[in-house]
VOGU-3710 file (C-alpha; in Angstrom, 3 decimals, decimal comma):
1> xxxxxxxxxx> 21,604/-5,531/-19,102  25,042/-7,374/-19,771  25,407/-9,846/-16,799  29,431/-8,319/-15,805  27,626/-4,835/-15,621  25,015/-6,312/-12,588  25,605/-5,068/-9,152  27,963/-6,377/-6,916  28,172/-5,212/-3,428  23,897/-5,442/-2,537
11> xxxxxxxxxx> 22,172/-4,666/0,302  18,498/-6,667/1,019  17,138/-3,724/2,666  15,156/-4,089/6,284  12,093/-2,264/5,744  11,529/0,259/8,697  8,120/0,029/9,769  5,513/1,977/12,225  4,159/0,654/14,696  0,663/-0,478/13,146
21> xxxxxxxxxx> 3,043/-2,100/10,312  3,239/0,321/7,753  6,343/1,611/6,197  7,642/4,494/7,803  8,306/6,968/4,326  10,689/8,788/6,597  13,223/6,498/8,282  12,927/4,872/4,720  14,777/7,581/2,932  16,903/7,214/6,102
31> xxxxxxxxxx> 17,968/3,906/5,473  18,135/3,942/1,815  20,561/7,350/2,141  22,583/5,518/4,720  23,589/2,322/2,501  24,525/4,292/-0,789  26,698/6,676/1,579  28,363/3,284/2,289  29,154/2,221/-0,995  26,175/-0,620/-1,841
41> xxxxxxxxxx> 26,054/-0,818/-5,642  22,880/-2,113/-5,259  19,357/-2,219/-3,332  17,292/-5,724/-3,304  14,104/-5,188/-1,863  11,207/-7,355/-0,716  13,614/-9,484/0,161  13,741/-11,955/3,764  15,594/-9,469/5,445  13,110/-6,808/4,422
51> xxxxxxxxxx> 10,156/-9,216/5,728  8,608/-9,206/2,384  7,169/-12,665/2,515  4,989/-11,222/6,167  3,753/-8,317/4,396  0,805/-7,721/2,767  0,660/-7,302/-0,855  -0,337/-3,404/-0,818  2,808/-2,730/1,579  5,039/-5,077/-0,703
61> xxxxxxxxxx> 4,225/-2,821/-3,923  4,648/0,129/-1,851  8,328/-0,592/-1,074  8,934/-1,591/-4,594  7,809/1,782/-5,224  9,073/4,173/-2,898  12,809/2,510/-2,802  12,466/3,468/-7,089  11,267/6,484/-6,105  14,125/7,048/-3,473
71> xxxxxxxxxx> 17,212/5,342/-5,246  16,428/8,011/-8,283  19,083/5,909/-10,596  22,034/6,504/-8,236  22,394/2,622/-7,770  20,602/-0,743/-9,121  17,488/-1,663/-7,966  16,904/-5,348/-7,432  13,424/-6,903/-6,567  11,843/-10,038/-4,952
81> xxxxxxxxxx> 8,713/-11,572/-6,611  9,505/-14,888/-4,787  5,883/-16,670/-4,003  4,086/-19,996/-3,429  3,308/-20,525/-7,524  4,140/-19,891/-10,450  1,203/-17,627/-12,015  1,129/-15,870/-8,117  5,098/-15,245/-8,824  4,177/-13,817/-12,580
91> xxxxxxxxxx> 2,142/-11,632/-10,991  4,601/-10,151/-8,840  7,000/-9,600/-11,923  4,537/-7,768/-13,853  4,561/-5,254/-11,241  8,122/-4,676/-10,279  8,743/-4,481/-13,806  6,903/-0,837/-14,322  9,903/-0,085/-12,430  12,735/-1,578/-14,273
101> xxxxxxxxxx> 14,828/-3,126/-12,319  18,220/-4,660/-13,209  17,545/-7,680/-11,595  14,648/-10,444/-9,864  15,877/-12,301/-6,905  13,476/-15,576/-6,858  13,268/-18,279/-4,281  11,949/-21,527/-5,199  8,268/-22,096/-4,499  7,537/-21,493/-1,074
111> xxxxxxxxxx> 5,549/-24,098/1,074  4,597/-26,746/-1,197  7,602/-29,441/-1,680  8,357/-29,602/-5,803  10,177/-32,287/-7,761  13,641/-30,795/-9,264  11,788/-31,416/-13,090  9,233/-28,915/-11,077  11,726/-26,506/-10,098  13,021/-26,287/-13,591
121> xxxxxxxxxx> 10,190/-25,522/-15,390  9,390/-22,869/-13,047  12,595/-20,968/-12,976  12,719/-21,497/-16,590  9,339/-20,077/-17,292  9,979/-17,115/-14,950  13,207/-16,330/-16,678  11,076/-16,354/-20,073  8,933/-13,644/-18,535  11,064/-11,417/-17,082
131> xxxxxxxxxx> 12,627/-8,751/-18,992  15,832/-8,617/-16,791  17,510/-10,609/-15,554  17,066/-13,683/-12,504  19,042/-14,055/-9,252  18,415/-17,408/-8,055  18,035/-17,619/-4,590  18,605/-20,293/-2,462  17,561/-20,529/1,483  17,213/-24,191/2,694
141> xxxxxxxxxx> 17,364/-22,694/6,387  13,439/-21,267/5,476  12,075/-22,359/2,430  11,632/-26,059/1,760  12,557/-26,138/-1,804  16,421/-26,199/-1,817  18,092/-25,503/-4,790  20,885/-28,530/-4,835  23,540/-28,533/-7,051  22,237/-30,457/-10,127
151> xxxxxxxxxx> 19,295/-28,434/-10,377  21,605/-24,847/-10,433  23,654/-26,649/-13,275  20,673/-27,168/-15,324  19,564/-23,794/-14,326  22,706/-22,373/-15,696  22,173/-23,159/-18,934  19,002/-20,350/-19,631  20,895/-17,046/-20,518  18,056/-14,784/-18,407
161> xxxxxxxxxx> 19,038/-16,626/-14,935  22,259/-15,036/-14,488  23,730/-16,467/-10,576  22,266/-17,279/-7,528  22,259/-15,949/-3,876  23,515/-18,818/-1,912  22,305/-18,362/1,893  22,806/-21,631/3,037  25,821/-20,419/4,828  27,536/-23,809/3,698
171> xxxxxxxxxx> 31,050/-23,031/2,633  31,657/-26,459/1,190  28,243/-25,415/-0,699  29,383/-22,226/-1,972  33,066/-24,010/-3,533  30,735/-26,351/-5,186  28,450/-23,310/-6,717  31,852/-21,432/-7,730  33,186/-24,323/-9,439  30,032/-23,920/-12,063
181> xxxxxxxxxx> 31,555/-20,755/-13,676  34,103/-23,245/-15,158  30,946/-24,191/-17,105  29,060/-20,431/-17,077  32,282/-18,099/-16,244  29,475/-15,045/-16,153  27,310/-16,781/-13,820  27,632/-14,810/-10,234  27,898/-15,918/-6,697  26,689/-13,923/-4,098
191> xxxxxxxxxx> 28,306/-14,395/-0,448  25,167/-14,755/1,432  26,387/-14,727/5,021  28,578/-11,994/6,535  31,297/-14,619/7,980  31,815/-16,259/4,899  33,095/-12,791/3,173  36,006/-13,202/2,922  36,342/-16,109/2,096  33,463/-16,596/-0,124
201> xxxxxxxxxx> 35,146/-13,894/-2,515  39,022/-15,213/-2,240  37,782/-18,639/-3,223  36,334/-17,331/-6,329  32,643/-16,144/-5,045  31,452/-12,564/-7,357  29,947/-10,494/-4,466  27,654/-9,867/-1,828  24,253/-10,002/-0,780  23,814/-9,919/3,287
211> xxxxxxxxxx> 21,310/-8,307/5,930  24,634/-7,056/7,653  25,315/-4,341/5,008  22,012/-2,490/6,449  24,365/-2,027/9,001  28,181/-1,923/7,908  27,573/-1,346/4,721  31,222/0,653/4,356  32,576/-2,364/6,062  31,724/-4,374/3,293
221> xxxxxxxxxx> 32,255/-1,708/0,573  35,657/-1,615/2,042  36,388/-5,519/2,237  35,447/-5,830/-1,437  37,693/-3,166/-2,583  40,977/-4,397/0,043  40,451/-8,141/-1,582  40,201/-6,924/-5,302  43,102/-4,751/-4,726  44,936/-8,146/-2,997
231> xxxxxxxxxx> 45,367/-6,282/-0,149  44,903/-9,668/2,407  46,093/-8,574/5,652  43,843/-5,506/5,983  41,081/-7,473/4,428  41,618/-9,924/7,428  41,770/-7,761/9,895  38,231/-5,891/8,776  36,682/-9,415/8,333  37,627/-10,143/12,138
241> xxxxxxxxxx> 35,857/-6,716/13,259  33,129/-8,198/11,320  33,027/-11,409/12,929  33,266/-9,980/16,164  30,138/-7,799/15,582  28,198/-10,795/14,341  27,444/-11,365/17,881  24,594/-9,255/17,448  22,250/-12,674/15,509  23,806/-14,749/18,665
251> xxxxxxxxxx> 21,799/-12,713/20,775  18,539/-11,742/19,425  17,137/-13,470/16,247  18,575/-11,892/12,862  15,668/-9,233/11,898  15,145/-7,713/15,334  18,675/-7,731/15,671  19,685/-5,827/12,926  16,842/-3,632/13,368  17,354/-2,952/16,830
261> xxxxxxxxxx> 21,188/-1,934/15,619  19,374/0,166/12,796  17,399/2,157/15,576  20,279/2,515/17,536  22,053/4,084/14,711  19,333/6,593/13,864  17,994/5,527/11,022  14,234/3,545/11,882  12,529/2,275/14,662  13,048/-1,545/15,574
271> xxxxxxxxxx> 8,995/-2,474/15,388  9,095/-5,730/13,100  6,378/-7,943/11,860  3,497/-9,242/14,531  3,682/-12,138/15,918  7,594/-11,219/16,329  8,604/-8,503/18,806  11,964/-6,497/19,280  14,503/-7,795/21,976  13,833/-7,317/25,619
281> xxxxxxxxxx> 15,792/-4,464/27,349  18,714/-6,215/28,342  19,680/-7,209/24,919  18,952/-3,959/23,579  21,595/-2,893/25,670  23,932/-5,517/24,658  23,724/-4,970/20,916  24,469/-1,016/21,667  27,599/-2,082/23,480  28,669/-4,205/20,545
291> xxxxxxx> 27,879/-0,851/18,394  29,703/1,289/20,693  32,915/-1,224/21,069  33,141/-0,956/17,276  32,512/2,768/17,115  29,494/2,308/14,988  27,681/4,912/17,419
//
């Protein structure tokens, strides 16, 4: 696939789950009908969002699986096959690739700290193996292996790893990543964080790849299209409806958040991962009030 014809606007899709942590098949086609009625281009999952690194490796394939199944070619499909090593992370690829995906998103090695020679050679021998293209990702919040800047500019240089998911949510970060494309103009920056939006893609940034578009994902189809079409003020305004919704992740943490929003919405229940547990009653309540000030239920 030709790098300017990759996805855009992508969703990392929260993966509803039953109560004994299995994915629920129904709020699934729920959640994956709700996002490409709001305009995502594209579907990433297994990714942190969709708690793919606390499931087990049956339930992992099974989402790889069923969102193919469920997307039926009506938008991309991206996949995560991030893992602690390199011939655990080859494994991964081999199997999201029966499903051809248009992209891998892949975290550095998880857990184990790696030199930046290390990180090179195992990006670049991924990116050998993988018959479309790699989305770097980069999450120094969770994963101990940051991706700085030298090591992206090296990175640039392999034609298979194609631009990076920055979720740092370091602006000054992200001006420094955008400033590569004078070297790579093809290579694409993802706006990781829902409050850097706007700005992310005004300063030069390609798209967008946040938990928040399980949510408002015509919020963000529509802020794409207002700041292509230069249309600032109304892009401004929407980005400040944003913002003020964003108080959701001040009050619970991000996943039980967002699903609690989700189940609010009607598209899954809000059970997440064990040891983790949704948000006691009285921010349940809260987020709905944030949902019903913005008219999202």
């Amino acid at each position: 696939m030709q790098i300017h014809s990759l996805a855009k606007l992508v969703v990392p899709l929260a993966m509803p789950l039953t109560r004994d942590e299995r994915i629920d098949a129904a709020a699934l086609e729920r959640c994956v009908q709700h996002v490409i009625d709001g305009g995502v281009q594209a579907i990433f999952v297994n990714s942190t969002t969709g708690e793919y690194l606390a499931l087990t490796d049956a339930v992992r394939r099974e989402a790889v699986q069923r969102v193919h199944e469920l997307i039926a070619g009506r938008v991309q499909l991206f996949v995560g096959i991030s893992d602690i090593a390199t011939e655990r992370v080859l494994q991964n690829l081999d199997f999201a690739a029966r499903f051809e995906p248009q992209a891998y998103v892949l975290l550095p090695p998880l857990f184990y700290p790696a030199s930046t020679n290390a990180l090179i050679r195992f990006f670049e021998r991924i990116a050998e193996a993988a018959p479309a293209p790699i989305v770097l990702y980069n999450n120094p919040p969770l994963i101990r292996n940051a991706l700085d800047l030298d090591t992206v500019n090296r990175l640039i240089e392999h034609p298979n790893i194609v631009g990076i998911k920055d979720s740092s949510g370091d602006f000054r970060a992200m001006l420094r990543l955008i400033a590569l494309k004078q070297k790579r103009p093809d290579f694409l920056i993802y706006a990781s964080k829902a409050y850097l939006w706007s700005a992310g893609l005004r300063a030069g940034a390609d798209g967008m790849i946040d938990a928040m578009l399980n949510v408002i994902p015509s919020w963000g189809a529509r802020l794409f299209d207002l700041l292509a079409s230069g249309r600032q003020q109304e892009a401004q305004m929407l980005q400040q409806r944003i913002l003020e919704l964003l108080h959701i992740l001040d009050i619970a943490p991000a996943i039980p958040a967002i699903k609690t929003a989700m189940h609010h919405m009607g598209l899954c229940q809000p059970y997440v991962i064990h040891p983790f547990t949704v948000p006691d009653a009285a921010t349940v309540t809260a987020i709905r009030h944030l949902l019903e000030t913005h008219e999202l239920i």
